[in-house]
C-alpha angles and dihedrals in degrees: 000000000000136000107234089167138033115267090204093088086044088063113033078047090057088030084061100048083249096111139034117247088230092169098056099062094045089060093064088052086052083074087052094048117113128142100282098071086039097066094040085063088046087052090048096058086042092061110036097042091043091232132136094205130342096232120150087016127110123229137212122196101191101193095008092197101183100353093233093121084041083058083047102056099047092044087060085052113275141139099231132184119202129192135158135183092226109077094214098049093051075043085062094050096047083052097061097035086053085047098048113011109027121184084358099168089200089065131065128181119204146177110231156130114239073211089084121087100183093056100048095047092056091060095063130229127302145197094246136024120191137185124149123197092342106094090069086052103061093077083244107070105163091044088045082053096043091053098042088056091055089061095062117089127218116295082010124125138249122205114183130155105202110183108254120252106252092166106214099018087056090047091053088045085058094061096045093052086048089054096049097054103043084057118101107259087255094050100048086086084082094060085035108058099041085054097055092046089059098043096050113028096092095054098040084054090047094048090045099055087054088064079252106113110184104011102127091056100045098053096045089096084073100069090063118343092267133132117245093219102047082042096059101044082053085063104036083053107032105124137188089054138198144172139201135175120237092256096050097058085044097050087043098056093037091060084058094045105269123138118201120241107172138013134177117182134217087243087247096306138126091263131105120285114218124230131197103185121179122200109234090187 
């Protein structure tokens, strides 16, 4: 893996409160991580980019997070080039790439900011360019999507989740998330907590009532691969963040020549809308 920015503004940013400390939780879902999870990533990428396979193709993880979608796509044959702001997270990534492709010349690992332009130009343009629920948390959202558009080539594909715009509720999440982060590390279990209860009662009582206890909970790894828990702390803590309706992500990329191919929307929640753009130019 190698550095391309300072580490030094990540830290003093989480030491602040200012910033989530992504990487470390991926690296505890990193001990969670088997096969199973891995190929319900794989099918992820398959059916939202349409796609049997991704050989022959580049790919571009722009905020790689755990690296778990970066091993993905290069298990379902890409090039793929990973980078991520948080150290630890682009340490995450390193990791998987050294358990299950090492020195794997088709894949690189990276530390670095899709902020910045100059680094990004200089790695060229790719087939497909993925980043799923990143680009809201760079403090810069609209400049982070601006940037992660110019990667794609033409006739390429964007796929990007971007958290939907509830107003309020998005305002009071704010807070919660500020909250969160400004606690000492052994006192974040009192936002925590609180949080979870209100996430998951519905569905454990629904579950419950079906003689199912549980099953909710049990089954999430199945929409992509990922683990509820190390999920949740990712959104209780995920700070900077930023919101956008559907239309807004739409009207923005058709003004720079995409097309959409494919949305699925958060329902209405406080959850990420997805996003398969294609460049038409």
């Amino acid at each position: 893996m190698e550095n391309r920015v300072a580490t030094d503004g990540h830290g003093r940013e989480v030491a602040a409160g200012e910033r989530f400390g992504f990487g470390e939780n991926w690296a505890r879902f990193l001990k969670l991580l088997d096969d199973s999870r891995i190929r319900r990533a794989e099918e992820s990428l398959r059916e939202m980019l349409g796609v049997e396979n991704l050989r022959g193709l580049s790919f571009l993880d722009a905020g790689s997070g755990s690296g778990l979608f970066s091993l993905a796509a290069r298990r379902l044959g890409a090039r793929v080039h990973s980078f991520d702001y948080d150290p630890n997270s682009a340490a995450c990534t390193a990791e998987l790439k050294r358990r299950y492709f090492p020195n794997d010349e088709a894949w690189m690992v990276e530390q670095a900011s899709v902020l910045d332009k100059e680094y990004l130009e200089g790695l060229g343009q790719f087939d497909v360019v993925y980043s799923w629920g990143v680009l809201h948390h760079t403090g810069a959202m609209w400049k982070a999507l601006e940037n992660a558009g110019g990667r794609v080539a033409g006739g390429g594909k964007l796929f990007i989740a971007i958290y939907n715009q509830q107003g309020t509720p998005s305002r009071r999440w704010l807070k919660v998330k500020k909250a969160y982060n400004r606690l000492p590390g052994g006192l974040r279990f009192l936002v925590l907590w609180p949080v979870a209860a209100h996430l998951w009662w519905r569905p454990f009582v629904k579950d419950l009532l079906k003689g199912r206890p549980m099953a909710m909970w049990r089954s999430y790894s199945s929409l992509r691969g990922m683990d509820p828990w190390r999920d949740m702390v990712d959104w209780v803590g995920g700070l900077p963040f930023e919101v956008a309706k559907p239309e807004e992500i739409f009207e923005f990329y058709k003004a720079r020549g995409f097309r959409l191919e494919k949305l699925a929307t958060a329902g209405g929640s406080l959850g990420c809308n997805e996003f398969v753009f294609q460049k038409t130019d």
